[in-house]
Backbone bond lengths (Angstrom), bond angles and torsions (degrees), N, CA, C in turn:
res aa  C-N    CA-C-N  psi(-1)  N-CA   C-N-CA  omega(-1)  CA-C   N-CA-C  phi
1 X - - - 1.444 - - 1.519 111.90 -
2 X 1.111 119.38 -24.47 1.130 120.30 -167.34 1.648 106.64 -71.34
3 X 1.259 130.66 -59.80 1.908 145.71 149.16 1.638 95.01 -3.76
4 X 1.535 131.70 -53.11 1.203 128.02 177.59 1.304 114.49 -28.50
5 X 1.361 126.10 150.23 1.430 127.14 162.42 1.829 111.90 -74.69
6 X 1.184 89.31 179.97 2.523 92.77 169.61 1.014 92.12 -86.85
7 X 1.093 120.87 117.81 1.574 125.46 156.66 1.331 73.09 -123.68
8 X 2.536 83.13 171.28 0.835 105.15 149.89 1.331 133.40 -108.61
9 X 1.208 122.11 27.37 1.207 123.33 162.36 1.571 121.28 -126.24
10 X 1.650 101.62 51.03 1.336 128.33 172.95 1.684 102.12 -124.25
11 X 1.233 129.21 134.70 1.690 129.93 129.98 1.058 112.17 -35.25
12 X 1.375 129.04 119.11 1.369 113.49 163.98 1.495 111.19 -82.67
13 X 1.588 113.37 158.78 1.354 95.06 -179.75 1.764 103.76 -131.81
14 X 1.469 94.86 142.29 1.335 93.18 -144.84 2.028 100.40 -100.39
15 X 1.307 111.46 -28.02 1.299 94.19 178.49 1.627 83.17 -141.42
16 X 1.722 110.25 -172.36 1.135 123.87 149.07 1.365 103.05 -151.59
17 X 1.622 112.92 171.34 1.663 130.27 173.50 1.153 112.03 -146.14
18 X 1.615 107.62 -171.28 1.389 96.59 -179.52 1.526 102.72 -159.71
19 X 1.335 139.38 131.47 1.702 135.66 -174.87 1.366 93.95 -112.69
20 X 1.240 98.28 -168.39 1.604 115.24 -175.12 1.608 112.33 -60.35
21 X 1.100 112.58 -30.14 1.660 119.71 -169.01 1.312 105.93 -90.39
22 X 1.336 108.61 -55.57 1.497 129.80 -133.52 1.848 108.06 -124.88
23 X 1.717 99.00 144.54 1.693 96.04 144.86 1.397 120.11 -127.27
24 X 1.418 111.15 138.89 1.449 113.85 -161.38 1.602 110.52 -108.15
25 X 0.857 131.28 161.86 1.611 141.79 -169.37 1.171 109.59 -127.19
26 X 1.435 126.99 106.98 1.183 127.14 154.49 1.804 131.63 -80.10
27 X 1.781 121.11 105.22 0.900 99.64 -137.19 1.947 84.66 -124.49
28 X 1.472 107.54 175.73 1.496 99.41 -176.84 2.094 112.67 -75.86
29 X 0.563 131.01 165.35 1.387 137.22 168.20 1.469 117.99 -94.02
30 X 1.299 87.04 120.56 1.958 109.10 -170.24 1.597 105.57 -113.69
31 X 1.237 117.29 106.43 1.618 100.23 179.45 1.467 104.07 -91.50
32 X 1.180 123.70 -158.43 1.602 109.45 -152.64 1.293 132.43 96.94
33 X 1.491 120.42 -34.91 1.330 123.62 173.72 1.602 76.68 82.23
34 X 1.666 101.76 177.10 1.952 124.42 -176.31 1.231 98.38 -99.18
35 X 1.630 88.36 -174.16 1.411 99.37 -177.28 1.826 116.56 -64.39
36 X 1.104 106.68 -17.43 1.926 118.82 -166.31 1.165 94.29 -73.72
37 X 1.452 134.93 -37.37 1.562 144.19 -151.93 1.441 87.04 -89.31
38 X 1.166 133.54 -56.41 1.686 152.41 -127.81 1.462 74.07 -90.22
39 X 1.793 143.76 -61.19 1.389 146.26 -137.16 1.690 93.81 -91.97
40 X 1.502 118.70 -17.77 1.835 127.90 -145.07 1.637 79.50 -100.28
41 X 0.967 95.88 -50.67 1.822 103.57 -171.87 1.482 127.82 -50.63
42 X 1.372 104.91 -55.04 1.691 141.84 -174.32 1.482 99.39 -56.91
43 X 1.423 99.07 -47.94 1.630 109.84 -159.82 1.499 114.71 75.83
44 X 1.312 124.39 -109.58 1.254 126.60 -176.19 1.517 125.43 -83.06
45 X 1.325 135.33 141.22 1.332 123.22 -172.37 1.659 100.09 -130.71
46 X 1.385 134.56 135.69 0.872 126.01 121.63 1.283 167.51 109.36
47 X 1.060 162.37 -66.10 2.057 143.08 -73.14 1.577 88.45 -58.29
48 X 1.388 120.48 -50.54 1.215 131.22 -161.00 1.456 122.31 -44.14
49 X 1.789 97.07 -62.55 1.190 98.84 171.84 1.760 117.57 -81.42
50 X 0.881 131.83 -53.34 1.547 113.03 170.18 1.448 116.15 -48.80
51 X 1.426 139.69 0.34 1.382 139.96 148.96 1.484 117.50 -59.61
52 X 1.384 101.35 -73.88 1.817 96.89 159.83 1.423 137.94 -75.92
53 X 1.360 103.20 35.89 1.998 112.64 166.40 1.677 86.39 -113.42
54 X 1.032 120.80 -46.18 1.684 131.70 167.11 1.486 125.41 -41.55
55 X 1.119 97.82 -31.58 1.767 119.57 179.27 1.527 101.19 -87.25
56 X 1.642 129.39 -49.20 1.062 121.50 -155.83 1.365 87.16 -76.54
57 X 1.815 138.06 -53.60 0.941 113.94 -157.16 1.592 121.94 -73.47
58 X 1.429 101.55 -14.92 1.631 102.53 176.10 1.523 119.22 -70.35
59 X 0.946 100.72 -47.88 2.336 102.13 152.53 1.475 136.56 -43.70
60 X 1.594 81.28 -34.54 1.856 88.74 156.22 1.231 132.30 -78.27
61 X 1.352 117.35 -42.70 1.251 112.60 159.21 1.759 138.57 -96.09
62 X 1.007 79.14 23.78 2.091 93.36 163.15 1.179 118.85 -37.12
């Protein structure tokens, strides 16, 4: 994640570590809830608009 560019429609992520078990991600804080909350909420979308939430994320990851 880190190779990513700044966007803004990235988390940035700001550190990571690692213990005996685990690796952990230290990441920025987005309030808003995600995208699942954002789709749970709305209820129905669309073609239109779920086309361009589709678009933004496909630009992000180019």
């Amino acid at each position: 994640m880190r190779h990513l560019p700044n966007h803004p429609n990235i988390v940035l992520l700001k550190d990571t570590y690692e213990d005996e078990d685990d690796v952990h991600l230290i990441m920025e804080f987005c309030e808003g809830g995600d995208l699942l909350d954002c789709i749970v909420s709305r209820g129905d979308y669309t073609e239109h608009s779920a086309a361009s939430i589709i678009k933004r994320i496909v630009l992000v990851v180019q």
